[in-house]
C-alpha positions in Angstrom: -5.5 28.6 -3.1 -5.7 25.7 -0.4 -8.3 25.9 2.4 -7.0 26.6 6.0 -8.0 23.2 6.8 -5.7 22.0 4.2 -2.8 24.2 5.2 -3.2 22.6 8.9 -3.3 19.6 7.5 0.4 20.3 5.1 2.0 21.6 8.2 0.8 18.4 10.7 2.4 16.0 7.5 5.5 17.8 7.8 6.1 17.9 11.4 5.5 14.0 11.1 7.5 13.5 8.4 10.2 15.3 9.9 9.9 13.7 13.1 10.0 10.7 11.4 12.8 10.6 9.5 15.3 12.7 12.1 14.5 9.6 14.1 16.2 7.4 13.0 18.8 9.2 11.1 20.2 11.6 13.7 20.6 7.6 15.9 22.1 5.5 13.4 24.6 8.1 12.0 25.9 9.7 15.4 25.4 6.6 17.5 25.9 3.8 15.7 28.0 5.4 13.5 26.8 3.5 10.5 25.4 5.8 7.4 23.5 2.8 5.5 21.2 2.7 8.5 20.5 6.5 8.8 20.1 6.8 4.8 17.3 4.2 5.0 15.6 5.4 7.7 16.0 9.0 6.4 14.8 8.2 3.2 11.8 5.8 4.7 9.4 8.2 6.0 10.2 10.9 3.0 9.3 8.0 0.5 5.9 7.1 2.3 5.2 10.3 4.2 6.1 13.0 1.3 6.4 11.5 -2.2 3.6 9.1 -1.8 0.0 10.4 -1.4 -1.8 7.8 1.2 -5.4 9.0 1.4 -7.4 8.8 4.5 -7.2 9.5 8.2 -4.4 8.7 10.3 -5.0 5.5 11.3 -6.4 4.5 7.7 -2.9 5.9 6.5 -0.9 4.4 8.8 -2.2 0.8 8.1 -1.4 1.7 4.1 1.7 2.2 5.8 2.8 -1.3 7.6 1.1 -2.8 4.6 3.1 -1.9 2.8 6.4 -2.0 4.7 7.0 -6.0 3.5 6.4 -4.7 -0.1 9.4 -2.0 0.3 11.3 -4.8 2.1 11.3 -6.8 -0.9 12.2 -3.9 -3.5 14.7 -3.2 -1.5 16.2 -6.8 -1.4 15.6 -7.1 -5.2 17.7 -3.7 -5.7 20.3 -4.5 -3.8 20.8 -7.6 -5.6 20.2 -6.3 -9.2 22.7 -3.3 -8.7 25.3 -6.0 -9.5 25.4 -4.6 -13.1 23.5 -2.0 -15.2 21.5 -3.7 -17.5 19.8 -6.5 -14.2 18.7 -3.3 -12.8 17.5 -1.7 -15.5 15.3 -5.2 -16.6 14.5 -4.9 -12.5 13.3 -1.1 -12.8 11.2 -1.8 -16.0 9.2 -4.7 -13.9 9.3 -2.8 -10.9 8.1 0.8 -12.5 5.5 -0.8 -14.3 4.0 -3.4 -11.7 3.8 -0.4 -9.5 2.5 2.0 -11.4 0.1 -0.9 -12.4 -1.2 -1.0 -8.9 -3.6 1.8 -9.9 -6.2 -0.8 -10.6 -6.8 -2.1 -7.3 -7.7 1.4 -5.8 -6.7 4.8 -4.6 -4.4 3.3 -1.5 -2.0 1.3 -3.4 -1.7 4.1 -5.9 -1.0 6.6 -3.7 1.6 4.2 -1.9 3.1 3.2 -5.5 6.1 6.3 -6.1 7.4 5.7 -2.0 7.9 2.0 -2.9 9.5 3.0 -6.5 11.6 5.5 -4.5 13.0 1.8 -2.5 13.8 0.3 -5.1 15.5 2.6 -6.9 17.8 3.7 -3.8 18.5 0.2 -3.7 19.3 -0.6 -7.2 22.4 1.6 -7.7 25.6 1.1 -6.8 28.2 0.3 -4.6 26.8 -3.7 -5.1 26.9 -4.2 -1.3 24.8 -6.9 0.0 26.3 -7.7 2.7 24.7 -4.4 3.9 21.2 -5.5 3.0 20.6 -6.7 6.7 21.3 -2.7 7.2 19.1 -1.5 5.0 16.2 -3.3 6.1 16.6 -2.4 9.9 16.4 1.1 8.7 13.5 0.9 6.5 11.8 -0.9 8.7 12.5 1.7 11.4 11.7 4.7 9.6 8.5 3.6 8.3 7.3 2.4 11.5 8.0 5.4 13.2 6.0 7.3 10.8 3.1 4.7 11.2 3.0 5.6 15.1 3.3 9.6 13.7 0.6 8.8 11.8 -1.4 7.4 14.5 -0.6 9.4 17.8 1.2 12.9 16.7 -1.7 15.1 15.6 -3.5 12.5 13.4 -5.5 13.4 10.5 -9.6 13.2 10.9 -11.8 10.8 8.6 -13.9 12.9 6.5 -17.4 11.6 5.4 -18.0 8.1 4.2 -18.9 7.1 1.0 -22.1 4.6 2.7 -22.7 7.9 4.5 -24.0 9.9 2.1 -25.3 7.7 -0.3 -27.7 6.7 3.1 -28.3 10.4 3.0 -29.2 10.2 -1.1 -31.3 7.0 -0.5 -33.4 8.4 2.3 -34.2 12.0 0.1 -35.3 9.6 -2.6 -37.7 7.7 -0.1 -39.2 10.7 1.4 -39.7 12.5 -2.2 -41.8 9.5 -2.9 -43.5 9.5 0.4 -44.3 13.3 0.0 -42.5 13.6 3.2 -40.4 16.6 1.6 -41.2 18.5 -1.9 -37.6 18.7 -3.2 -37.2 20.7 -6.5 -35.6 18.7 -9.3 -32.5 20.7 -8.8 -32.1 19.6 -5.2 -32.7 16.1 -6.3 -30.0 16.4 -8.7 -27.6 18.2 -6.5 -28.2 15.3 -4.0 -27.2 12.9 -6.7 -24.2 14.6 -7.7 -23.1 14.6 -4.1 -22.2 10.8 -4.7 -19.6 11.7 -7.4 -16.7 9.9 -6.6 -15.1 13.3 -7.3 -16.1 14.8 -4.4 -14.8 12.4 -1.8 -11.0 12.2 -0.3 -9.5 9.0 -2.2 -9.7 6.9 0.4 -13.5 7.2 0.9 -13.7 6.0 -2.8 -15.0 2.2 -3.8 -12.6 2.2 -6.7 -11.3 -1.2 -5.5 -11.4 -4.8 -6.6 -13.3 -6.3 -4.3 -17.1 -7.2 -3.9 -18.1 -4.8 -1.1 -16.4 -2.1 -2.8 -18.1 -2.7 -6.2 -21.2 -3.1 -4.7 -21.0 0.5 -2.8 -20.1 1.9 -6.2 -22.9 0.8 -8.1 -25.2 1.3 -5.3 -24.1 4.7 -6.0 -24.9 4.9 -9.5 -28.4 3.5 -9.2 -29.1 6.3 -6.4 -28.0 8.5 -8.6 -29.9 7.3 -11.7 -32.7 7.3 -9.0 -33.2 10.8 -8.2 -32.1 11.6 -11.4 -35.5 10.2 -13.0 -36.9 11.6 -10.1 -36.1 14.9 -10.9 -37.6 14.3 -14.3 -40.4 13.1 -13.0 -41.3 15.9 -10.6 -40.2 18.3 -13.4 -43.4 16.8 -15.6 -45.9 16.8 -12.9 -45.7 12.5 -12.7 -44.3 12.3 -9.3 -46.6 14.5 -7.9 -49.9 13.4 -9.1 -48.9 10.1 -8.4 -47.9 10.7 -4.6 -51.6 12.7 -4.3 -53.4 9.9 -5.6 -51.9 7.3 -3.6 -52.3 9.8 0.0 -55.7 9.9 -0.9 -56.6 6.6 -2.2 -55.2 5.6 1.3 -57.0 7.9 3.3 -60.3 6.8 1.6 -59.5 3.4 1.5 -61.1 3.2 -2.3 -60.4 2.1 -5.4 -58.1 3.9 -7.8 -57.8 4.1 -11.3 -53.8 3.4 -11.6 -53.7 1.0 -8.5 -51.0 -0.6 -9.7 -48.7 2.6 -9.0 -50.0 3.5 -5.8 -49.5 -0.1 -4.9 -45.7 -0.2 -6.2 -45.0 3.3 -5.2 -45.3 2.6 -1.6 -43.4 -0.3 -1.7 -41.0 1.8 -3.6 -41.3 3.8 -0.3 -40.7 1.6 2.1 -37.2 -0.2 0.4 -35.7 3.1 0.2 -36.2 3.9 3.9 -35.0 0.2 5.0 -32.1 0.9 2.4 -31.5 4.2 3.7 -31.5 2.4 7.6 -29.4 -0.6 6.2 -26.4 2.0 4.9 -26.6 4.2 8.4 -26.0 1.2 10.2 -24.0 -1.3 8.1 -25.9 -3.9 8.1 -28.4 -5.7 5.1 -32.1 -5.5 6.0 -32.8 -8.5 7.0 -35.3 -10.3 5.0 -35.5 -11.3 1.1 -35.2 -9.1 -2.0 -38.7 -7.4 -2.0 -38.2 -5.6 -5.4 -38.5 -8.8 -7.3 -42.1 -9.8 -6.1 -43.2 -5.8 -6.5 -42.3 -5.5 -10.2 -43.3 -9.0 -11.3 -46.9 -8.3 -9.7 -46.8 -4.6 -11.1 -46.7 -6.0 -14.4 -49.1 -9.0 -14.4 -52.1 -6.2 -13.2 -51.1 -4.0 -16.2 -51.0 -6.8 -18.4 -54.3 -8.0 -17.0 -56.0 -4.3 -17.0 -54.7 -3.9 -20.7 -56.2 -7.0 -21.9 -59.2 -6.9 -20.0 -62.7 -5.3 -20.9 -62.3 -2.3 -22.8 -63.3 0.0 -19.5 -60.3 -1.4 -17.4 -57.8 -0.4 -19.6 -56.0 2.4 -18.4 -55.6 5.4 -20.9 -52.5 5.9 -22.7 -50.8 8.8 -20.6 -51.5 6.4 -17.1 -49.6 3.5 -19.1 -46.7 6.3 -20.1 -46.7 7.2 -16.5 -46.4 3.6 -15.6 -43.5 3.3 -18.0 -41.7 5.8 -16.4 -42.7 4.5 -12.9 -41.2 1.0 -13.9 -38.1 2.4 -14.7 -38.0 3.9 -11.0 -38.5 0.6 -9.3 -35.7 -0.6 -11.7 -33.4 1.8 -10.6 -34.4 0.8 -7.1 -34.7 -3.1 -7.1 -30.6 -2.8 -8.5 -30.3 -0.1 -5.5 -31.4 -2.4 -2.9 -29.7 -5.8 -4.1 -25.9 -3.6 -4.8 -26.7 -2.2 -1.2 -27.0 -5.8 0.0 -23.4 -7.3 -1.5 -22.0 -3.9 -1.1 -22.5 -4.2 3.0 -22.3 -8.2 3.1 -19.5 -8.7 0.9 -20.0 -12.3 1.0 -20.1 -14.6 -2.0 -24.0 -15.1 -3.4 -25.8 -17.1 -5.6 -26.3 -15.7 -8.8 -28.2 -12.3 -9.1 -30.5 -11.5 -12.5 -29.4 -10.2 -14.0 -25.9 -12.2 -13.7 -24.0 -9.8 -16.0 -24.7 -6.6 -13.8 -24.6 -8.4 -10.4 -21.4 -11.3 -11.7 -19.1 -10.0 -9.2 -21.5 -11.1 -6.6 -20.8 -14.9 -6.8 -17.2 -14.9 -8.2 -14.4 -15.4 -5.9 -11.6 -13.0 -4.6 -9.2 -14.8 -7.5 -11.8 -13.7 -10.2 -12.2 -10.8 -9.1 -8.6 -9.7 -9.6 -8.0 -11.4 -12.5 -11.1 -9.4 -14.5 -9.5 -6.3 -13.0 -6.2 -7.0 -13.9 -7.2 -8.2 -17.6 -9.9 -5.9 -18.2 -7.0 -3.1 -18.0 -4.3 -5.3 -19.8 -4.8 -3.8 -23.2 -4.0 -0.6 -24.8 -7.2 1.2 -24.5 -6.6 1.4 -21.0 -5.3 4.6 -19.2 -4.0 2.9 -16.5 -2.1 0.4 -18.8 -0.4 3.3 -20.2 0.4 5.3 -17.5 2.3 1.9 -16.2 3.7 1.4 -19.2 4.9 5.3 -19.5 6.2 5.8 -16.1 8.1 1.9 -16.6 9.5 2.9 -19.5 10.7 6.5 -18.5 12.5 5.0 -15.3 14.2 2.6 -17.2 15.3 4.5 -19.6 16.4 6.9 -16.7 18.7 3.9 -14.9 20.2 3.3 -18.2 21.6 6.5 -18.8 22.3 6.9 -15.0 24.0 3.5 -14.9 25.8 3.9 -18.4 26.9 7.7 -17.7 28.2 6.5 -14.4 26.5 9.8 -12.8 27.3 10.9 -9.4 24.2 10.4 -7.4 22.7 9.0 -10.0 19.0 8.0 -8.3 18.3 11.4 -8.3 17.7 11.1 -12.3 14.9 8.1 -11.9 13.6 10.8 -8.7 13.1 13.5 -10.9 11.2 11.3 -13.6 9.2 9.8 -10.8 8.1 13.4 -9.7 7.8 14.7 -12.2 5.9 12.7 -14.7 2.3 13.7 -15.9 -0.2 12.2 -18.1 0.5 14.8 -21.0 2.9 16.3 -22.4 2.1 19.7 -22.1 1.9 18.9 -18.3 5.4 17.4 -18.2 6.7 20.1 -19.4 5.0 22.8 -17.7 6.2 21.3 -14.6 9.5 20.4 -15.9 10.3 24.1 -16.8 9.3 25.3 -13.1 10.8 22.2 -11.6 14.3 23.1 -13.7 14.2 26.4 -12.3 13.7 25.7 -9.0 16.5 23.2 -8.9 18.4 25.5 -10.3 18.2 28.1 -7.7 18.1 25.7 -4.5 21.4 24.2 -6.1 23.3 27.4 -5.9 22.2 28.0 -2.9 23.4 24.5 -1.4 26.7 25.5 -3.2 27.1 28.4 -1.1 26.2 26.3 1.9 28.8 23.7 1.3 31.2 26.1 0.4 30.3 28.4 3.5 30.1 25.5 6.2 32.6 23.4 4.9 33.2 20.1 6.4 31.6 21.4 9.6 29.1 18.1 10.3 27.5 19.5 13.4 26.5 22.4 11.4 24.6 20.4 9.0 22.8 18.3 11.4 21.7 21.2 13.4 20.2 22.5 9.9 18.5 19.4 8.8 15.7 18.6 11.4 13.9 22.7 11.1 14.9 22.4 6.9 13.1 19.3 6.4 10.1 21.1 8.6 9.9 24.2 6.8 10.5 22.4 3.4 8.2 19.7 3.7 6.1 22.7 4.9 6.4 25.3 2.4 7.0 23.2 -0.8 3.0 22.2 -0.6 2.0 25.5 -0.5 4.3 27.6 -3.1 4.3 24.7 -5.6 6.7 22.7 -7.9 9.3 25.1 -8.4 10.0 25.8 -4.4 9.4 22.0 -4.0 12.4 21.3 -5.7 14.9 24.1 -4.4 14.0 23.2 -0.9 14.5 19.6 -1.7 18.0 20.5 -2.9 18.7 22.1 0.3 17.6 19.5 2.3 19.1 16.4 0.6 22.7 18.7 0.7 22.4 18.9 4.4 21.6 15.4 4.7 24.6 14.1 2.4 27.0 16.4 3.6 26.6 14.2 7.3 27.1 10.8 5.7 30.3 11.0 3.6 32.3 14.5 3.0 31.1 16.6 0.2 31.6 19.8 -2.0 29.8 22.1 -3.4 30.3 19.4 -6.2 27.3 18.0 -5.0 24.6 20.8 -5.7 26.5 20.2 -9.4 25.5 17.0 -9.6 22.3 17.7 -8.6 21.6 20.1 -11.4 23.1 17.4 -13.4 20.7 14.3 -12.5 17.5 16.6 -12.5 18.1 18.2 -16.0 19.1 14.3 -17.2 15.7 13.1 -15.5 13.5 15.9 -16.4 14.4 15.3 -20.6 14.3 11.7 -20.1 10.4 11.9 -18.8 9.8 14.8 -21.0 11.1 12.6 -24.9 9.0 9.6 -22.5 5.8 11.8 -22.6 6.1 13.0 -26.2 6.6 9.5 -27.9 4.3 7.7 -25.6 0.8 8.8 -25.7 1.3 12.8 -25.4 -2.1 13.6 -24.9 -3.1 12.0 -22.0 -6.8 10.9 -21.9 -7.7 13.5 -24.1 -7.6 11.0 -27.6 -8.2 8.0 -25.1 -11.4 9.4 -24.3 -12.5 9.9 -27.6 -11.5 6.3 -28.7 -13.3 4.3 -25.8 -16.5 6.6 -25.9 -16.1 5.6 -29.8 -16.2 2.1 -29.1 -19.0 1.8 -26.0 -21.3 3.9 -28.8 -20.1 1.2 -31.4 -21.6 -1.6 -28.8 -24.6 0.6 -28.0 -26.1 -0.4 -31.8 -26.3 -4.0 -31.3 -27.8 -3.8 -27.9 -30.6 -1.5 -29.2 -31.5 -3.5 -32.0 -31.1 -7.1 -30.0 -33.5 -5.8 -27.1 -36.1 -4.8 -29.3 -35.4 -8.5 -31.3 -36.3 -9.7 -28.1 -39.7 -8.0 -27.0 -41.2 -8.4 -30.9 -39.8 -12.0 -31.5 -42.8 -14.0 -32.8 -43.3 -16.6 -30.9 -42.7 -14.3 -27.9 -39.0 -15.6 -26.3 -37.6 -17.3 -29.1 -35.0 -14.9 -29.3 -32.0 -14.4 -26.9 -31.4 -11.2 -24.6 -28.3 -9.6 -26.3 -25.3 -10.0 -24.9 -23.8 -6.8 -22.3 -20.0 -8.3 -21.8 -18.8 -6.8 -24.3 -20.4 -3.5 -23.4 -20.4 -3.3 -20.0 -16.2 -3.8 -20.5 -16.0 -0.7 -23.0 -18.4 1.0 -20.1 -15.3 0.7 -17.9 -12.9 1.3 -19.8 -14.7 4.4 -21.1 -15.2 5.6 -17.4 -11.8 5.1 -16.2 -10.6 7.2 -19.4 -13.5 9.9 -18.6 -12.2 10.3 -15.3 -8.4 11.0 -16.0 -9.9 13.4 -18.7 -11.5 15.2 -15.9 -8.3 15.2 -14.0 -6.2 17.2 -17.1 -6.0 20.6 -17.8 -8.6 21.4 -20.6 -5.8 23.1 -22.9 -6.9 25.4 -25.4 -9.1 23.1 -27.8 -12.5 22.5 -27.4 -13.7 19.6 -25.8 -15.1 17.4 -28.6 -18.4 16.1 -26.8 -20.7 16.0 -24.0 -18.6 12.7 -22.6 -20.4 12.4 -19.7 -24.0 12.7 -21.8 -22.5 9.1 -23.5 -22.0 7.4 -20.0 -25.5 8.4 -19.4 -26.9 7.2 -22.4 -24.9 3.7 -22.8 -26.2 3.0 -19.1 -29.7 3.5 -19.8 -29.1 1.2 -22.7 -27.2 -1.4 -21.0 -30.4 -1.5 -18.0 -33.0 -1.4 -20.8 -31.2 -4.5 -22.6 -31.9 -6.0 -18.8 -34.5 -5.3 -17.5 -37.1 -4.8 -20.8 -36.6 -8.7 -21.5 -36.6 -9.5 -17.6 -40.2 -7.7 -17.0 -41.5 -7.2 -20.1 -41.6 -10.2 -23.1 -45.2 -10.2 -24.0 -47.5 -13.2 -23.5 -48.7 -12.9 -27.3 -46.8 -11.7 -29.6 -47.1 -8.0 -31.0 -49.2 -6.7 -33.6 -47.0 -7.3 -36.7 -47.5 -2.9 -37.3 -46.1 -2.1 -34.2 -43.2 -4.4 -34.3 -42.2 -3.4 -37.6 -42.1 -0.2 -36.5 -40.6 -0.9 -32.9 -38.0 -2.5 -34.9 -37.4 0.2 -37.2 -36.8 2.5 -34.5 -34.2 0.4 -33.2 -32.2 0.1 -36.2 -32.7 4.3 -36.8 -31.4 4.6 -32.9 -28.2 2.4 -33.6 -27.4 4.3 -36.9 -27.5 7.4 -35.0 -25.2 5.8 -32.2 -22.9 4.5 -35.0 -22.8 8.1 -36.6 -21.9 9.7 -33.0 -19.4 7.1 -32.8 -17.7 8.2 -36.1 -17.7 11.7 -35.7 -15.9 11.4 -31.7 -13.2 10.0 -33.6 -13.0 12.3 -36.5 -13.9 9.3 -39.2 -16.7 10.1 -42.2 -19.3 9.2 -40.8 -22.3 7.9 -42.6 -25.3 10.2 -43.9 -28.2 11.2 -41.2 -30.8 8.5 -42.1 -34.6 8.3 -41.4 -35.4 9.6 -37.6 -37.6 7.4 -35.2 -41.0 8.0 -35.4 -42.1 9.8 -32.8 -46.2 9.2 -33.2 -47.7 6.8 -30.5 -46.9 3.4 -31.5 -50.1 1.9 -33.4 -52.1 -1.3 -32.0 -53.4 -1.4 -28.8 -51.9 0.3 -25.9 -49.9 -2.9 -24.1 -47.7 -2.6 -21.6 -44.8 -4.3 -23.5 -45.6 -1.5 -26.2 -45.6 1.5 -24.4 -42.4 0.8 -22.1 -40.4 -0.1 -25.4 -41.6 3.3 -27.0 -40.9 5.4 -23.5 -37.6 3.7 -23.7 -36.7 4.2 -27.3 -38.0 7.8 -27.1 -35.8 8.5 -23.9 -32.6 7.1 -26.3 -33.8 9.0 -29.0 -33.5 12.7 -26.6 -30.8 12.0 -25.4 -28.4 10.8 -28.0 -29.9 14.2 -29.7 -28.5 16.6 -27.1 -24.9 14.6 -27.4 -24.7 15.2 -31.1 -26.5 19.0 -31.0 -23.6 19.5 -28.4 -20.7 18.6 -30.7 -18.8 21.4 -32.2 -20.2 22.8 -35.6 -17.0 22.3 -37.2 -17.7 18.6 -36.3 -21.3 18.4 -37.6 -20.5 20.8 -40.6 -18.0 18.3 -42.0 -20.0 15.2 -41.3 -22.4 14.3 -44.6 -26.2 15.3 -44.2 -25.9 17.3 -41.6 -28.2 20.3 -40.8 -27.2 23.7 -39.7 -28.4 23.8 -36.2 -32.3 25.3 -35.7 -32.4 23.7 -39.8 -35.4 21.2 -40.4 -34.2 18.0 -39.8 -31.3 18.9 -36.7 -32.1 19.2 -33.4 -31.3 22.3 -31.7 -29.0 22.2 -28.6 -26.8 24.1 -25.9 -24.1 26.3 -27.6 -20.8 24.3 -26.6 -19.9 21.1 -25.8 -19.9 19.5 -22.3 -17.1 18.4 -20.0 
């Protein structure tokens, strides 16, 4: 059931739309006198007004809009000139369909513009080869799809809804007054606030999903605020956060020395970044200044180096240096806040940002950029790659037998794939079935309009301005099938002006819909039929297969003897199955669940391969030991490490169904032995945090998953770790 807002909204797009498009049709057909000019300037603000989805406001729309008007020029030039035979435009409809559909990557915009511009090319690309007309045809599209631009801008435009910097200032600022005691959120507010940065709650448009540096600044900004009150929350759940904002109010207003100054001390410069954070997003601007974060961690951990290894009454107890752990972790999650803020609201090129392979779209170029978006999706694992290559494939297939068949009307076969494709193939054909049907009806009706009107073209065009209203109206509201039958009517009227028709043409119609809607429907079932739902289960396979290494390789680092002889581990490889893994999450989210269970907590493994891939950062950036550590501890630290990546290879195994190897020796979970150092205790807080959380993903797997799977416990059976009852989504 759609909102009243949204209704509004539906009916404002169709009075545009239908404005629009009558015109510069009703003009160039009656006036002129010339039917290539009034198709094309018909057909213009459909394509970009109704069959593309342009997020945003008006004036944000319209701009998609002219932006895109040279890229429909061209299509339509390229169609006009590939219609001189079948098989040019099919090659022409493979490039274009899959270049367009492609154009997912770069961002919610040019998807939603990417089926209007298939729509010109494809009107184009059929015959009569006329291009001497092409002059014609651009004049109209051009027309058309400036009108709508102007609709868009002046005739009851569409309001911007909240920004994306907006409410992550809003997230940023309830993170700096937690911290300052200012307010007493409960953990769940903290986390609601964080989930209010979702990119699912936002209009497309407000989403940085693009390319660019600003953009993917703003989106990790995003993800550190919300790592940020997550551990928050966590923190105030324990007690931590609390005690520590008490000790520092009243260390302050005594003015004497604490026992855990180092907190106080970094907690109120924790304080103060947030608020000038918080300041920078509301007015879109940096904070002027230099990093601050930098100098506040680095001086954080020299005094609990220096307390640790001092006289045996300095040294803080071990729960202060578990607190202090946790603490570190906080300014972490804040240091990346403030520096994403800073290239998300600059956008300029920088020098390079430790560490480089979090922050290496902050000195690459506009070029680079692109190019690692564009190749970092060019491969199989990619649900945008296949969508491209599924929707290319379907609509060439479509022009083939349109072309070969010789049927009348033909486009309409490539229009029904186009608008009817979906990721899965219980989707397709869902919509195929209601989309069939309501062709079916709206063609009989058209018959009987044809029939009853005859070749009375007045009639027709005193029938096509209010239909296009009410179906551009209506077909919104009631859905697919109703979409389709008021289409039928409307592209009858239409037709029935430009050249003389019969109720012939509602036979065709039925004709090129049922041709289009199997051709997408065999398209869906041969080429990957179930959507993100395997895709998801393969990349999440693969991040937890790259998980191992960096587990193992940080701890390397932190118990190398002599300290830094050995490398950080390399993130690349990880951070690219991160992205690939989130882009397939997020279509998954977008499917129908079906009937099967959902095969894990998929959003539990983002969590958990982030907190690995800023532990594998920041643990070798902040804490490699001056000495190195007691040879017990590392042996154990170590052995840890290796249990943690057998337990992320054995999750990986059982997402994708394989055998996967036996449960193995758990990480101890006893205080690590030697003396309490720094380096120590944040490598055991660390490895502990892994160690929970992995835990819930696998005590959240189905038991048909974990019964199968050698050495596995019954759940609540010594040795398995008890969990919620049903997987996640």
């Amino acid at each position: 059931m759609k909102s009243g807002a949204e209704r509004t909204e539906i009916l404002h797009r169709s009075l545009r739309v239908s404005l629009a498009a009558s015109a510069g049709f009703y003009p160039f057909l009656y006036g002129l006198h010339d039917p290539e000019l009034a198709l094309y300037a018909l057909f213009g603000p459909i394509a970009l007004g109704l069959l593309s989805s342009i997020p945003g406001s008006g004036r944000q729309r319209a701009a998609v809009m002219l932006k895109a008007l040279p890229v429909g020029l061209v299509l339509v030039a390229l169609g006009t000139v590939l219609a001189v035979a079948t098989w040019a435009a099919v090659l022409g409809m493979l490039v274009v369909g899959f270049l367009l559909a492609f154009a997912a990557i770069a961002g919610p915009r040019p998807a939603g513009a990417a089926p209007g511009l298939q729509l010109f090319y494809i009107l184009a690309c059929f015959p009569p080869y006329e291009p001497q007309t092409l002059w014609l045809r651009l004049a109209g599209l051009t027309f058309g799809v400036v009108v709508l631009a102007l609709c868009e801008l002046f005739l009851l435009p569409r309001q911007a809804g909240p920004t994306y910097r907006s409410t992550l200032a809003e997230a940023v600022a309830t993170a700096g007054d937690t911290m300052a005691g200012r307010v007493s959120p409960s953990p769940e507010e903290l986390r609601a606030a964080g989930s209010r940065l979702r990119l699912s709650k936002f209009p497309p448009a407000e989403r940085p999903a693009g390319p660019g540096r600003a953009v993917r600044g703003l989106s990790q900004a995003g993800s550190a605020a919300r790592r940020l009150l997550e551990q928050l929350a966590h923190q105030t759940e324990t007690g931590e956060l609390r005690r520590l904002v008490r000790d520092g109010a009243e260390a302050g207003a005594r003015g004497a020395e604490r026992t855990d100054s180092a907190s106080g001390s970094l907690l109120s410069r924790l304080r103060a970044v947030c608020d000038e954070t918080a300041a920078a997003l509301r007015a879109g601007r940096p904070a002027p200044g230099p990093q601050r974060m930098d100098g506040a961690i680095d001086a954080f951990q020299q005094t609990r180096v220096r307390q640790a290894t001092g006289p045996a009454a300095d040294v803080p107890p071990v729960p202060v240096l578990r607190r202090q752990a946790a603490l570190l972790a906080v300014a972490e999650s804040v240091r990346i806040l403030e520096i994403s803020v800073r290239v998300g609201l600059d956008g300029r090129r920088t020098p390079p940002i430790k560490p480089r392979e979090l922050f290496w779209y902050a000195e690459a170029s506009t070029p680079q950029l692109w190019i690692r978006r564009v190749t970092g999706n060019m491969t199989l694992r990619s649900v945008q790659f296949q969508n491209a290559v599924r929707i290319a494939l379907a609509l060439a297939a479509a022009r083939f037998v349109a072309g070969s068949l010789e049927l009348t009307h033909g486009f309409w076969v490539l229009l029904a794939v186009l608008t009817l494709s979906r990721t899965t193939v219980g989707q397709a054909w869902a919509a195929i079935r209601k989309a069939v049907a309501g062709n079916l009806v709206g063609a009989v009706a058209a018959g009987a309009l044809l029939i009853g009107l005859g070749q009375h073209t007045e009639a027709y065009a005193v029938l096509l301005a209010p239909g296009m209203l009410i179906a551009f109206a209506l077909a919104p509201l009631l859905g697919i099938a109703w979409a389709q039958g008021l289409f039928t009517l409307v592209v009858a009227t239409a037709f029935a002006q430009i050249a003389p028709v019969s109720w012939r043409l509602a036979e065709a119609r039925i004709v090129d819909v049922v041709t289009g809607s199997a051709i997408g429907l065999l398209c869906a079932m041969l080429a990957w039929p179930a959507g993100a739902r395997r895709e998801v289960r393969r990349t999440m396979a693969g991040l937890l297969r790259e998980c191992g290494p960096l587990i193992r390789g940080t701890v390397a680092v932190l118990t190398a003897s002599p300290p830094g002889s050995v490398p950080p581990p390399p993130t690349r490889p990880a951070l690219h199955r991160l992205t690939l893994a989130e882009s397939a999450y997020a279509q998954f989210r977008s499917e129908p669940a079906g009937s099967r269970p959902v095969l894990a907590d998929w959003h539990g493994v983002l969590i958990a391969a982030n907190q690995i891939l800023l532990g594998a950062h920041w643990l070798p950036r902040f804490d490699i030991p001056a000495h190195a550590l007691p040879p017990e501890a590392a042996d154990r630290a170590r052995a840890d490490a290796r249990a943690l990546a057998r337990c992320t290879d054995r999750l990986s195994a059982l997402c994708t169904g394989e055998r996967p190897p036996p449960v193995g020796t758990r990480p101890d979970s006893s205080p690590p032995p030697g003396p309490p150092l720094p380096a120590l205790v944040d490598l055991d807080v660390w490895l502990r945090s892994l160690e929970d959380q992995l835990a819930r993903i696998e005590a959240q797997l189905p038991d048909s998953v974990r019964r199968a799977a050698p050495g596995t416990s019954e759940p609540g059976s010594p040795g398995s770790v008890s969990g919620p009852d049903g997987p996640g989504r």
